[in-house]
VOGU-3710 file (C-alpha; in Angstrom, 3 decimals, decimal comma):
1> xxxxxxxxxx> 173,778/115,610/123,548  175,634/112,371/123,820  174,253/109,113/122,462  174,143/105,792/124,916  175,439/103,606/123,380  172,920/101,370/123,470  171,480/103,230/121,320  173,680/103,188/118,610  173,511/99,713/118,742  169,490/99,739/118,421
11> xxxxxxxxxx> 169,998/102,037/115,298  172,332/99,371/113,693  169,480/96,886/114,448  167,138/98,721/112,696  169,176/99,539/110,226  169,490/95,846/109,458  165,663/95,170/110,009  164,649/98,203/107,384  166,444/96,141/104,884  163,811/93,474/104,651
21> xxxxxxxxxx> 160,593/94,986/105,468  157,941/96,242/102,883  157,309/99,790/102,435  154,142/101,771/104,050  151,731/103,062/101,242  151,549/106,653/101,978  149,918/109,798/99,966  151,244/111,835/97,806  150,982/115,390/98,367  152,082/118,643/96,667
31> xxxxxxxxxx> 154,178/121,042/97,968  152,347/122,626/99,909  153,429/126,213/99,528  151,961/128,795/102,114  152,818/132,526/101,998  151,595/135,179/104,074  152,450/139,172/103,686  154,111/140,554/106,749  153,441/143,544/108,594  156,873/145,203/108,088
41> xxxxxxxxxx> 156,743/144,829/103,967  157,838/141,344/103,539  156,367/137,802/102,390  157,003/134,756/104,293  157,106/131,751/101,944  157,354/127,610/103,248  156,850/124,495/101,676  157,364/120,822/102,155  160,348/118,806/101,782  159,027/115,446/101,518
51> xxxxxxxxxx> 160,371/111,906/103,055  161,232/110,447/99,621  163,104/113,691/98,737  166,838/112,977/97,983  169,345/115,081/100,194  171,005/116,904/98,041  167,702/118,398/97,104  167,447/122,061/96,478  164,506/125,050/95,763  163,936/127,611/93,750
61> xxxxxxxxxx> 161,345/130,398/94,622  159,512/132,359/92,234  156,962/135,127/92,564  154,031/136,426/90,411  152,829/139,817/90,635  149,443/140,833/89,618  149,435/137,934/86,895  152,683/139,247/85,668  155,212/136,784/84,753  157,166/134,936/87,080
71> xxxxxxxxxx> 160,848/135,881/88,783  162,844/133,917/90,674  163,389/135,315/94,230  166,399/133,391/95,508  169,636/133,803/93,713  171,103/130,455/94,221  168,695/127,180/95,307  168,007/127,353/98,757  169,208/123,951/99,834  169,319/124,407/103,723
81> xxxxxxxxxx> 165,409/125,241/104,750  161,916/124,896/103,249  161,401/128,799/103,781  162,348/132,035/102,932  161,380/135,916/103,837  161,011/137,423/100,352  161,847/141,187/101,240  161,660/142,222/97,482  158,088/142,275/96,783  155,309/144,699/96,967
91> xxxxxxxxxx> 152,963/143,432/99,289  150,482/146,218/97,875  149,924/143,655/94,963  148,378/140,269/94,319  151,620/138,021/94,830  151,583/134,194/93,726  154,280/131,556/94,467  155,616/128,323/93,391  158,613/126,685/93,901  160,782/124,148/91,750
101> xxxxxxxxxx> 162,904/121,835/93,187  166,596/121,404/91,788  168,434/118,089/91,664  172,124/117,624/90,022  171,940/121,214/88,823  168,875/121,245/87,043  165,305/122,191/87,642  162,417/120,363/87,923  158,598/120,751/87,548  157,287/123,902/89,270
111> xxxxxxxxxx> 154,693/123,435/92,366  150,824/124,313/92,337  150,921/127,920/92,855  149,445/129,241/95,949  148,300/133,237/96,683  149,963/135,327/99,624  147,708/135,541/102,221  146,494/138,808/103,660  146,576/137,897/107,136  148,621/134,602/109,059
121> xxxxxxxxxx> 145,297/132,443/108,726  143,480/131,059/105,517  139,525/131,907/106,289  137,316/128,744/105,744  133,856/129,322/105,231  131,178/126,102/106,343  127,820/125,455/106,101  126,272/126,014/109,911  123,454/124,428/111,129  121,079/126,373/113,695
131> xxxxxxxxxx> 122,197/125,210/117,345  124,968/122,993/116,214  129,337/123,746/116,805  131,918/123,004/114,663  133,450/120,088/116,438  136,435/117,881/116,057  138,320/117,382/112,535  140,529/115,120/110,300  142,697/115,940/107,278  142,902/113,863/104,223
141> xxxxxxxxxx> 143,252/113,905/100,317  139,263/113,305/99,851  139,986/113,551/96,059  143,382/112,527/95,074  144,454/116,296/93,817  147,282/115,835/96,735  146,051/118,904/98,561  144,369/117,946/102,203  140,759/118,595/102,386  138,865/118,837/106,145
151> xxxxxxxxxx> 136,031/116,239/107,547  134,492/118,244/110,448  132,086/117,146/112,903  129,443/119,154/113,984  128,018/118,622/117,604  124,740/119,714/118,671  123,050/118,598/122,622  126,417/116,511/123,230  125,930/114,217/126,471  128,796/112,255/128,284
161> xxxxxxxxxx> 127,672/108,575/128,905  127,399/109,286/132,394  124,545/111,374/132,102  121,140/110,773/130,684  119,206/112,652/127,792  118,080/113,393/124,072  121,556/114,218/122,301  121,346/116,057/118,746  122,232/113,924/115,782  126,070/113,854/114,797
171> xxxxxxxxxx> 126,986/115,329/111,276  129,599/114,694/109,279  131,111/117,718/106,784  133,850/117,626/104,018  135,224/120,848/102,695  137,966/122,080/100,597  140,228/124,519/102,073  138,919/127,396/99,955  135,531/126,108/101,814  134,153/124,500/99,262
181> xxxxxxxxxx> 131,855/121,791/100,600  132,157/118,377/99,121  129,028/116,580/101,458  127,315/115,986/104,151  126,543/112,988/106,333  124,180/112,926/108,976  124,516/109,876/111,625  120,671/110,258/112,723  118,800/109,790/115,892  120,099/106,845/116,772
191> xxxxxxxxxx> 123,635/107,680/116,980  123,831/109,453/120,153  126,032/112,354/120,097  129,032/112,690/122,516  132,649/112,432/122,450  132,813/108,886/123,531  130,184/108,038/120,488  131,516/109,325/117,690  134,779/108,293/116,163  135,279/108,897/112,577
201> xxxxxxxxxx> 138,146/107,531/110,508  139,604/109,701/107,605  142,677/107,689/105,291  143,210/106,331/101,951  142,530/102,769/103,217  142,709/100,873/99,675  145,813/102,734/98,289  143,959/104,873/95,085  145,125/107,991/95,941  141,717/109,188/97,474
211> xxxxxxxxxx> 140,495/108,648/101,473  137,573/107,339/102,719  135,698/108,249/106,034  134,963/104,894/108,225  132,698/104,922/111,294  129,914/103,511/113,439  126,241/103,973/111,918  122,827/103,113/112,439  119,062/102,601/111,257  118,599/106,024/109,887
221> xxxxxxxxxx> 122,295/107,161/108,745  122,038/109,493/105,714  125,226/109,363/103,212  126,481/112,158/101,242  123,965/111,358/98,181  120,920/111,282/100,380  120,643/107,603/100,523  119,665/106,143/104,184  121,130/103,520/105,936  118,921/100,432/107,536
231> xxxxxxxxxx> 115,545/101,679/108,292  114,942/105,423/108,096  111,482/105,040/110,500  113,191/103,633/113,654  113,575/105,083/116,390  115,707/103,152/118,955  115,863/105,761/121,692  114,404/105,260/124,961  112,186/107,883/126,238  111,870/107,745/129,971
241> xxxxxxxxxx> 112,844/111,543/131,461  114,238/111,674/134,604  115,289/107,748/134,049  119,076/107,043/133,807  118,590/105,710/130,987  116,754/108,174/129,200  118,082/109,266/125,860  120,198/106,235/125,443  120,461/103,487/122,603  120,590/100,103/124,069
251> xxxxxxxxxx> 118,538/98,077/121,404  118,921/97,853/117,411  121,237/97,517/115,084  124,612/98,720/115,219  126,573/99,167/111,786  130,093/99,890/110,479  130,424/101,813/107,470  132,860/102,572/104,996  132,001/105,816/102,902  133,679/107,225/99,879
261> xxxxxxxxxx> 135,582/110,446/100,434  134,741/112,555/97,097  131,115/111,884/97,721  129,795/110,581/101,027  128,705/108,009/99,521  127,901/104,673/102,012  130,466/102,159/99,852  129,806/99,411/102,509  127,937/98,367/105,651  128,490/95,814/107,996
271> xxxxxxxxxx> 127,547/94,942/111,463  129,526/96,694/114,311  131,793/94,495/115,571  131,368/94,079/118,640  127,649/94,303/119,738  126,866/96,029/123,159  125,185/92,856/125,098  125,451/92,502/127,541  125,185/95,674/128,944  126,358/94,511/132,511
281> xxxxxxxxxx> 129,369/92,840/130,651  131,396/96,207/130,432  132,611/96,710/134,350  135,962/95,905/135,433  138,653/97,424/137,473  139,167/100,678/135,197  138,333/103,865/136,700  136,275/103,876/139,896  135,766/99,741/139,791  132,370/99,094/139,082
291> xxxxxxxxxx> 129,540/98,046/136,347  126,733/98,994/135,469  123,715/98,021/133,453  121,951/101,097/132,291  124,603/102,233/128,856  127,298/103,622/130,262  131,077/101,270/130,683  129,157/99,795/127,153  129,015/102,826/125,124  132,465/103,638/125,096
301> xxxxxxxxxx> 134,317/104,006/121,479  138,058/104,445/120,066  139,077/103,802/116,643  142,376/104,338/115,102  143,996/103,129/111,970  146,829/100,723/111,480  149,916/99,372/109,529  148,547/95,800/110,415  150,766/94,065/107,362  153,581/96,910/107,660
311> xxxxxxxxxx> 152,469/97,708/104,113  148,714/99,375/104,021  146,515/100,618/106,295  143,248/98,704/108,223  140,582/100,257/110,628  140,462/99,485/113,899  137,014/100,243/115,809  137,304/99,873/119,787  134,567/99,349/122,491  135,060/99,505/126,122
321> xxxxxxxxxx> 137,698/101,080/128,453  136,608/100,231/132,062  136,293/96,817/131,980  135,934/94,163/129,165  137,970/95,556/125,782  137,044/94,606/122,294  139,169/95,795/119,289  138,158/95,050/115,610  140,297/95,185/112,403  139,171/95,675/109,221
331> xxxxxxxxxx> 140,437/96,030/106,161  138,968/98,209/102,828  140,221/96,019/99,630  139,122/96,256/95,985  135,486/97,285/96,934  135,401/94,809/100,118  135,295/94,834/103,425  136,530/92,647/105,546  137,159/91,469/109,068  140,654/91,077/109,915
341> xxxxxxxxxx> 141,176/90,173/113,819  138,949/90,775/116,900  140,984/91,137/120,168  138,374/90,475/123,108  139,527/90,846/126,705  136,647/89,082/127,874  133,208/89,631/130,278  134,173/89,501/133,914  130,940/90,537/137,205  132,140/92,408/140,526
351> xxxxxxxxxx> 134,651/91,600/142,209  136,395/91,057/139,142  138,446/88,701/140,369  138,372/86,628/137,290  139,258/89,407/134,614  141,735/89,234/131,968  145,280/91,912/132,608  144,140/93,554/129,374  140,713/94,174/131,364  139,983/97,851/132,883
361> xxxxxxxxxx> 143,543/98,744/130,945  141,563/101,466/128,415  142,199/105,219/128,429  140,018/107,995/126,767  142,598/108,125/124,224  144,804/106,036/121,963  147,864/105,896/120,058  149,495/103,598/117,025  152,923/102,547/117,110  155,978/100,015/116,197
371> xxxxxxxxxx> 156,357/99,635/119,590  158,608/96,184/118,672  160,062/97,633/115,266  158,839/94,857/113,321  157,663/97,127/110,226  153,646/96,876/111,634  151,801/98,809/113,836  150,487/97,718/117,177  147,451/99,311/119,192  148,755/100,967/122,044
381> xxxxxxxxxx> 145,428/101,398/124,046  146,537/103,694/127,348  148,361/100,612/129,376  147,923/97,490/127,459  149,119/97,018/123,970  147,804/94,802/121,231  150,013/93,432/118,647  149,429/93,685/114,891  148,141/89,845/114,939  145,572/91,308/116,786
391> xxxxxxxxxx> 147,022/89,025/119,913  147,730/91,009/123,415  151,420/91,977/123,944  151,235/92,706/127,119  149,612/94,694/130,159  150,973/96,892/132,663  148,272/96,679/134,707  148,729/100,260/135,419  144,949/100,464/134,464  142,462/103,651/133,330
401> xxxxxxxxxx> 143,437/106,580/132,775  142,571/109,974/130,999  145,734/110,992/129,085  149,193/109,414/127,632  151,839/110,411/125,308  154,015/108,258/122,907  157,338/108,933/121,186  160,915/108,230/121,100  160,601/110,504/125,179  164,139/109,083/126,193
411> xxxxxxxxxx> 166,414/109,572/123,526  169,686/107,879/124,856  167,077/104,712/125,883  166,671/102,266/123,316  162,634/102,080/121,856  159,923/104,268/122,268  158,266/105,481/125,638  154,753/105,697/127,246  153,554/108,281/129,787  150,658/107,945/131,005
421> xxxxxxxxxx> 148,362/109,078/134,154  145,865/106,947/135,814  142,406/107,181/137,811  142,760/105,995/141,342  139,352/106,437/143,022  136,417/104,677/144,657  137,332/101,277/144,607  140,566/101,041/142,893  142,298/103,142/145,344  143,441/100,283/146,951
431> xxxxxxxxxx> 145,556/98,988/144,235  147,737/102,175/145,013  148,554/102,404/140,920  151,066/104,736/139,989  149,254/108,856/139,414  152,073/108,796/136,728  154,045/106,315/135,107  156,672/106,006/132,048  156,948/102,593/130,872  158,526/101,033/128,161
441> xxxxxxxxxx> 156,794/100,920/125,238  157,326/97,161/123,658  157,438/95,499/127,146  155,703/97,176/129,245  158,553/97,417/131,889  158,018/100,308/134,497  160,816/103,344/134,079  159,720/105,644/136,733  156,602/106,660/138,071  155,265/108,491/140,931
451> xxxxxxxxxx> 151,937/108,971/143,511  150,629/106,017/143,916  146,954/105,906/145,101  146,210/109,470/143,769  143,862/110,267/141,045  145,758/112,324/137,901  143,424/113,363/134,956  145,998/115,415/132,915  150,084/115,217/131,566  152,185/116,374/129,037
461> xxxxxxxxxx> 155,474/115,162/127,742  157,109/117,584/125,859  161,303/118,760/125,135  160,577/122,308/126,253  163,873/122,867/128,169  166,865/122,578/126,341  169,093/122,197/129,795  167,891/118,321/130,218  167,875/115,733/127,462  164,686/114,332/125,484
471> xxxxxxxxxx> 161,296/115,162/126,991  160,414/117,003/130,201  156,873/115,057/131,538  154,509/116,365/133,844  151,350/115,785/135,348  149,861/115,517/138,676  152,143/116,466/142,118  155,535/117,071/142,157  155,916/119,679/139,012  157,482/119,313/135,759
481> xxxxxxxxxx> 160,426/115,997/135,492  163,202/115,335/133,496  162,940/111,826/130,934  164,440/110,042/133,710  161,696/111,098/136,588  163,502/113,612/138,444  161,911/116,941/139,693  163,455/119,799/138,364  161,319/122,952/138,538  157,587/123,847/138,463
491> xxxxxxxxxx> 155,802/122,933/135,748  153,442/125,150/132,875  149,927/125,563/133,565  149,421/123,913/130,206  148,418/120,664/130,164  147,251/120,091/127,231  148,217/120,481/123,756  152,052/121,209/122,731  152,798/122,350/119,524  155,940/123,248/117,006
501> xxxxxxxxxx> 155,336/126,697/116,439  158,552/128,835/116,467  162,040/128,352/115,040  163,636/126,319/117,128  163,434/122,648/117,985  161,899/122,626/121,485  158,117/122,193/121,688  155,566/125,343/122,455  152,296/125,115/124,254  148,887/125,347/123,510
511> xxxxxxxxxx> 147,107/127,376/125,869  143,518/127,859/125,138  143,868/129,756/122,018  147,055/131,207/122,771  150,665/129,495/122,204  152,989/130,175/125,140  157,111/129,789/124,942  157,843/127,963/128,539  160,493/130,257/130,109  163,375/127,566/131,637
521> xxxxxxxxxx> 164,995/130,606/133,353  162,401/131,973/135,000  159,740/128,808/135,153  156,415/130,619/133,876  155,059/130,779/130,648  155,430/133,282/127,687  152,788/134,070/125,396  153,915/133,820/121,752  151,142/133,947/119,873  147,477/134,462/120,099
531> xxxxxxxxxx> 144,361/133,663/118,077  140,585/134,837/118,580  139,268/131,773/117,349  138,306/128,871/119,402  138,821/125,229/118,964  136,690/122,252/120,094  135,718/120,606/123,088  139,381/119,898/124,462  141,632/121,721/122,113  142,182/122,813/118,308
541> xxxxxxxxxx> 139,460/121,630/116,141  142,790/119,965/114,576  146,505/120,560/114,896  148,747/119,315/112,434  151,581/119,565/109,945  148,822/120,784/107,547  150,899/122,752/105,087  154,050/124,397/104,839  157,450/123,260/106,221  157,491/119,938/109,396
551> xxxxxxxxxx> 155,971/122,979/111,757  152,195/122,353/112,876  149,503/124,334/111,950  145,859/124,979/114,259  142,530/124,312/112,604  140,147/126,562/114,924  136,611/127,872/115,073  136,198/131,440/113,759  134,354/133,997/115,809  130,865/133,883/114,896
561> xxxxxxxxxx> 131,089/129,853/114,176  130,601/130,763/110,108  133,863/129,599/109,024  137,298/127,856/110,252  140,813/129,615/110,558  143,804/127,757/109,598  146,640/129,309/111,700  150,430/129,153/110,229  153,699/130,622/111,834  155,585/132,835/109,866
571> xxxxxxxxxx> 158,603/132,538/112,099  161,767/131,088/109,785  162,583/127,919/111,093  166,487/127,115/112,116  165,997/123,365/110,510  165,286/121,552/107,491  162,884/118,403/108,157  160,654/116,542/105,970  157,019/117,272/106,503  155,916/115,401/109,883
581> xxxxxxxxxx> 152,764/113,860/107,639  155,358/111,802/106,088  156,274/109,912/109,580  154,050/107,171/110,061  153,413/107,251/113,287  152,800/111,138/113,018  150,416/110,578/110,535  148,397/107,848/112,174  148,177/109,840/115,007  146,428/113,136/113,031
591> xxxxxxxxxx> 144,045/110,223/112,234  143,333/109,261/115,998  143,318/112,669/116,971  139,834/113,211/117,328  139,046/110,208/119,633  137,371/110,882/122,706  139,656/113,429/124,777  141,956/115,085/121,761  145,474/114,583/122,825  148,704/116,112/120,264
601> xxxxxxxxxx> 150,542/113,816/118,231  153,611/112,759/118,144  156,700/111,256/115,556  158,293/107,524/115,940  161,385/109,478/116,762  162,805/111,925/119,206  161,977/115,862/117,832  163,649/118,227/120,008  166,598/120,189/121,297  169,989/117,953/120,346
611> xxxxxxxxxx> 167,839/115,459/117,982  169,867/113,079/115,675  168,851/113,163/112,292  165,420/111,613/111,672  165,164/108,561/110,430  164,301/108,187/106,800  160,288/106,511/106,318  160,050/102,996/104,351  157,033/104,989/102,733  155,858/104,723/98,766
621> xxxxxxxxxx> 153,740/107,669/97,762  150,252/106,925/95,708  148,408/110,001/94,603  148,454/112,897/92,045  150,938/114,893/94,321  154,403/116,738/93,374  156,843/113,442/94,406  159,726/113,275/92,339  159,178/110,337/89,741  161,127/107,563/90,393
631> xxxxxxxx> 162,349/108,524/93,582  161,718/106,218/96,856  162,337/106,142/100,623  164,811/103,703/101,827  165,122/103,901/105,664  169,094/104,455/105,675  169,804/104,506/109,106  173,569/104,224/109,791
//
């Protein structure tokens, strides 16, 4: 693929802009080694190559049988993957692994070892509670070993803020991945449960090597040690049945809560920012253009996390998408907590003629982004974006809208790009927004879009056809589009989730609980792989980069609900990345995943058929992980 040339000139730029900006703390992990025994006798093997890792970097593979000692597999250091298909062991045995890297011709120290897996999935076993799901989940080094441990929530009587009714209380599990489980937190009663209530937060926020878990609480919040938050005998529901209102929270307090991630343990509280009155204040042209007063356009949460400083990360808790938008920054220091920037688009009453641009501009999802490659992070929040000062940067005015995607989508365009789909109904209609728009993502400025005055819910942007450059995007009528907005063919029934499953560089496609290989040729979908596990309420439990080589992994429900199935490929890769975790905006985005309507994430640069090399992260590493000492990133960009 050929590169505009106004892109090479944006690469010099930031080339010459990496120079002076600080580096992104970032944590250290190990290897990562997976290996799983294969049906026809051999052992697939992968590991991480990590963005600090030199170039010239090399592996060596050994193998341990039955506790035997160790031999070395390859027979010279395997310097052009992170994999290999050992076809010399007995699979009939217990088989460990570890790897060592080599640099300049000489070894270095060997990684954790890891066990061959029987099957292509590591079994998780949880603790299940009568009537309750396993729910969304994060990843995270809980205890600073570098290995990723799993906060799952678990959802019992969930209710959409449209509709009234007693909800279950949301909980809060951590577990190891050998299913150990590390605590417990249980919001309470007056938390109500749903997927617009319940954001949680998992990321080493204060740069010691370990996460913590940040999210909204209330009067009766139990932490990980048993100790309550506020006061464990209220009860701040309303009970009115067949009321709208009925089951809702719309009086108390309303708390913010940092926890620590080895324990559960409530570190710090402090008052949600912002509070929920009024509860008329909350309309605005989003969605359908109206208001109401009974808990729903109030009740609706985001959260992400941030490069604020370009250096280390802060929380950022969100309220409202229809209407008024309030964003709040905080940031977890030496044992404090404290309130960075609020962002407040302001109240505005029917007909809204008064309301800010950033008003109505929410989405039921999120992303985080250098959308103006200044080195910090700036809230991209469906189609208005807030800068890192905490100061809007601008509005499209494109308004609500249910799904988006953000990435380098246009590779020969300089910058990132946003597609997104909007709402057009009841009142809004008349605005005649765009169904579909890509825009540009640090000025807002329109690309293409199409259907204006129709009502999308769902897209997808996605390389998945090697025959046009950068993404294909589709969503609403009109079938799946090339980067620039032109139709070229019908589009997958998937709609959802896309995922890097198989060798290659294009993108596959989540499809329920099977991964399907879009067909170019013949325009239909190919199934790949399936699973018999089930994920959450609008996808995977979690999909990741989780272990292994840069491919993603799927963190799904096991049949019966008594465990979770991690889900690896075993397919041998044609490229050598560095793990995806180590992109920043990758990483952030495994972080966000879990808000409101689960969308997949995506790196600050383009992945896919004809890519350029990545760019190198401006990362430094803290954590008990297998980083080469003395070694780090430097973003070296031609």
């Amino acid at each position: 693929m050929s590169i505009h040339p106004c892109k090479i000139a944006f690469v010099l730029l930031l080339g010459l802009a990496a120079a002076g900006r600080a580096q992104r703390q970032m944590e250290n992990l190990t290897r990562g080694v997976v290996a799983v025994k294969q049906a026809d006798g051999t052992v697939y093997v992968g590991w991480r190559l990590f963005g600090t890792d030199p170039e010239t970097i090399g592996f060596n593979l050994y193998r341990a049988a039955n506790g035997g000692a160790a031999v070395l597999v390859n027979k010279t250091p395997i310097t052009n993957s992170t994999n290999i298909l050992d076809r010399g062991a007995d699979t009939g045995q217990s088989l460990q692994y570890y790897i060592r890297p080599v640099l300049d011709g000489k070894e270095l120290s060997p990684s954790a070892p890891t066990t061959a897996w029987e099957n292509d999935y590591l079994e998780i076993p949880i603790k299940p509670i009568a009537r309750y799901r396993p729910g969304d989940a994060s990843m995270a080094d809980l205890d600073g070993d570098g290995q990723y441990e799993i906060v799952l929530h678990q959802t019992s009587g969930a209710r959409d803020n449209a509709h009234a009714g007693i909800t279950g209380t949301p909980v809060l599990d951590a577990y190891k991945l050998d299913g150990t489980h590390l605590w417990r937190i249980d919001l309470g009663i007056n938390i109500r449960e749903g997927e617009h209530y319940t954001q949680f937060m998992v990321y080493d926020l204060d740069g010691d090597g370990r996460a913590e878990m940040a999210c909204k609480t209330a009067d009766g919040t139990t932490d990980g040690t048993g100790r309550v938050i506020g006061d464990p005998d209220k009860d701040w529901r309303i009970d009115k049945p067949g009321d709208r209102i009925h089951g809702r929270i719309l009086a108390g307090p309303e708390y913010f809560t940092i926890f620590d991630g080895r324990t559960g343990a409530a570190l710090k509280t402090a008052d949600y920012i912002p509070g929920r009155d009024p509860i008329d204040g909350w309309g605005g042209i989003g969605g359908n253009g109206g208001n109401d007063n009974y808990g729903n356009r109030c009740d609706r949460f985001l959260a992400c996390v941030a490069y604020l400083d370009g250096e280390r990360p802060s929380v950022v808790m969100c309220r409202g998408v229809y209407g008024r938008i309030v964003m709040a920054a905080w940031d977890w220091r030496d044992g404090e907590l404290r309130s960075r920037w609020v962002f407040d688009s302001g109240i505005s009453y029917p007909p809204f003629e008064d309301a800010s641009p950033y008003s109505g501009m929410g989405g039921h999802s999120l992303s985080v982004a250098d959308v103006d490659h200044d080195g910090r992070d700036e809230i991209v929040y469906h189609s208005m974006v807030v800068d890192d000062n905490g100061q809007g940067l601008y509005s499209t005015r494109l308004r609500h809208g249910d799904a988006m995607h953000i990435s380098d989508l246009i590779p020969d365009r300089p910058g990132l790009e946003v597609f997104t789909v909007h709402e057009n109904e009841g009142e809004t209609v008349r605005f005649q927004t765009p169904g579909a728009a890509m825009h540009d993502a640090a000025t807002g400025e329109l690309i293409w879009s199409h259907s204006p005055g129709v009502d999308i819910s769902l897209c997808l942007a996605a390389d998945i056809d090697p025959r046009h450059p950068g993404c294909e995007a589709w969503g609403g009528p009109g079938g799946m589009r090339d980067a620039g907005g032109r139709q070229i063919g019908p589009a997958p029934r998937s709609i959802n989730f896309a995922i890097w499953w198989d060798g290659d560089l294009l993108r596959e496609l989540l499809f329920g609980s099977t991964i399907v290989k879009w067909n170019w040729e013949q325009g239909a979908q190919e199934r790949l792989y399936a699973t018999d596990s089930r994920g959450g309420a609008r996808g995977p439990n979690l999909m990741a980069d989780c272990i292994g080589d840069w491919r993603e992994e799927l963190l799904m429900t096991a049949p019966g609900g008594q465990a979770l199935r991690l889900y690896t490929t075993t397919i041998p890769p044609e490229h050598r990345l560095y793990t995806l975790m180590h992109d920043p905006q990758y990483r952030l985005a495994i972080a966000w995943q879990n808000v409101v309507y689960n969308k997949p994430p995506h790196p600050g640069f383009f992945l896919g058929d004809g890519m350029e090399p990545p760019p190198l992260p401006d990362i430094y590493l803290v954590g008990k992980g297998e980083a080469i000492a003395g070694v780090k990133s430097a973003n070296q960009n031609p």
